[in-house]
C-alpha positions, 0 to 999 in steps of 0.5 A: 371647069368642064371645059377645062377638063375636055381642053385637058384630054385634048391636050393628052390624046398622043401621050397614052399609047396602048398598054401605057396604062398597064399594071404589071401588063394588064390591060387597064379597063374603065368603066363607068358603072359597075354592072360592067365593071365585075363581069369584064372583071370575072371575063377578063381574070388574070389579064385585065385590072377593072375600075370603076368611076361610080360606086355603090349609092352612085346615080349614073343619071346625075353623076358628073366627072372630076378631074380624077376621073379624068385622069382614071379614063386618061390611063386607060387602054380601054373604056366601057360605058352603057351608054342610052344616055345614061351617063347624060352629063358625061357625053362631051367627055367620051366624045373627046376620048374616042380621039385616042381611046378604045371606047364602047357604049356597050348598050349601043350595040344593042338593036333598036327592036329589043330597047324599051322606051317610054311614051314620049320615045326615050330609050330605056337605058337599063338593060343590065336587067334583062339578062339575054340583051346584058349578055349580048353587051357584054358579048360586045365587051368581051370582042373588044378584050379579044381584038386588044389582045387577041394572045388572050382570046381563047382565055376570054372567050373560055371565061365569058362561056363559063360567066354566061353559064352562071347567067343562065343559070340565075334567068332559070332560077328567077323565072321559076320563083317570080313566075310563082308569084299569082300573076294578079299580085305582080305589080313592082313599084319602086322609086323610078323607072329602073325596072321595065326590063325586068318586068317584061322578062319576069312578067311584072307589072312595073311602076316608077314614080319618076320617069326612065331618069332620076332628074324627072321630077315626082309631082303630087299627081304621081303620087297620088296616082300610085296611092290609087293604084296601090288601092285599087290592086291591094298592092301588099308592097313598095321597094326603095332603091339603094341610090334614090332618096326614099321620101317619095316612097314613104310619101305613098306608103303614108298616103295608102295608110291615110286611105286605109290600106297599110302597104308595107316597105318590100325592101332595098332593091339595087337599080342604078348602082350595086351593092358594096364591093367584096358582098355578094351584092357588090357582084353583077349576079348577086345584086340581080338575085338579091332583087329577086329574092327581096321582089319575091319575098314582098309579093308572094304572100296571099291576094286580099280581097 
């Protein structure tokens, strides 16, 4: 069926020249995560109509196309992804596309210095967390916009300022309020490894029970290493994730309790996917705070002794 779809696009790459995709003249922008979705949205306005492949609850990890998203990314006039093998299971498929699309890896525009990796070398692909690398992305994004209609460059440009403003605005306002928390009770653990950028830029000790993707599998040994940890830090708080299963967080709160330390369940954080579109969760800036805000509330309480 794969193989199906990639002969598919092969087979459409003369077909959609550009502004073929259009509504109303808009340029028709895909992307595959909504991280990008919403803020080329707010850059692009009046002039470009967004969607997005992977909704609220998606696990960009292990997500693979239909053939209606083959379609969808057929249509377009220009398609972002992240890129970092995040879309692992999508790589084929975007190889075919450059043939006859405008294309980006936003987070491949990234230099290599800035990316995380784990120790066995892997790129941390989740760089919509640290907000200077998400705005140099989408930087990138917003060229891209210029170069296809470049009538509208000033109007993009004038949007990205204004969008950027608002993500600088929230670094200062996240800063202040983590930053709050006593350094000693800093300690994120969640259910995988979403976190690291944020952690680095709010000077947070981050713990995930899977490695960097969701396909690592979780052994009894990590969990019964992160019940050690959370004993030996007196960790007041663990998180769930909106698109992970929470067994493995419930494992290790159960756990802590059997060793006698009641660890209470922080919240919800959005790591991999956004919130439901029309809250403010659904939004690029409104998830992130949310994450700050359920982050804070959890860890700012008293040390114990």
């Amino acid at each position: 069926m794969f193989v199906g779809m990639l002969i598919f696009v092969g087979c459409q790459v003369d077909t959609n020249k550009v502004g073929n995709g259009s509504s109303e003249g808009k340029i028709q922008v895909v992307t595959t995560i909504a991280q990008i979705a919403e803020p080329i949205e707010m850059i692009g306005g009046e002039y470009v109509e967004v969607k997005s492949l992977m909704g609220p609850g998606v696990d960009p990890h292990l997500y693979k196309a239909t053939q209606g998203d083959i379609n969808t990314l057929q249509n377009a006039d220009i398609i972002f992804f992240n890129g970092l093998h995040l879309e692992g299971n999508m790589g084929e498929i975007f190889e075919q596309l450059k043939e006859s699309k405008k294309i980006l890896a936003v987070g491949e525009t990234i230099d290599q210095n800035r990316l995380l990796k784990d120790e066995q070398g892997a790129i941390d692909p989740h760089i919509w967390f640290d907000l200077d690398i998400w705005k140099d992305a989408l930087n990138s994004a917003t060229e891209v916009l210029k170069e296809y209609s470049p009538n509208h460059a000033e109007y993009f440009e004038e949007n990205k300022q204004l969008y950027f403003q608002k993500m600088d605005e929230l670094k200062e306002e996240a800063t202040k309020k983590l930053l709050s928390i006593p350094k000693q009770q800093r300690i994120l653990v969640t259910a995988h490894d979403a976190f690291g950028y944020f952690g680095r830029m709010f000077d947070i000790d981050v713990v995930g029970l899977q490695g960097l993707s969701t396909e690592d599998e979780v052994s009894l040994s990590d969990i019964q290493a992160t019940i050690e940890l959370l004993i030996e830090k007196q960790v007041p708080a663990v998180f769930v994730e909106s698109s992970i299963n929470p067994k493995t967080i419930q494992a290790v709160i159960e756990g802590a309790s059997q060793r006698g330390l009641e660890v209470q369940l922080g919240g919800e954080l959005f790591s991999d996917a956004m919130g439901e579109a029309g809250t403010e969760e659904g939004t690029y800036l409104g998830m992130y705070r949310h994450n700050v805000n359920t982050i804070y509330e959890a860890l700012k309480g008293e040390s114990k002794s």
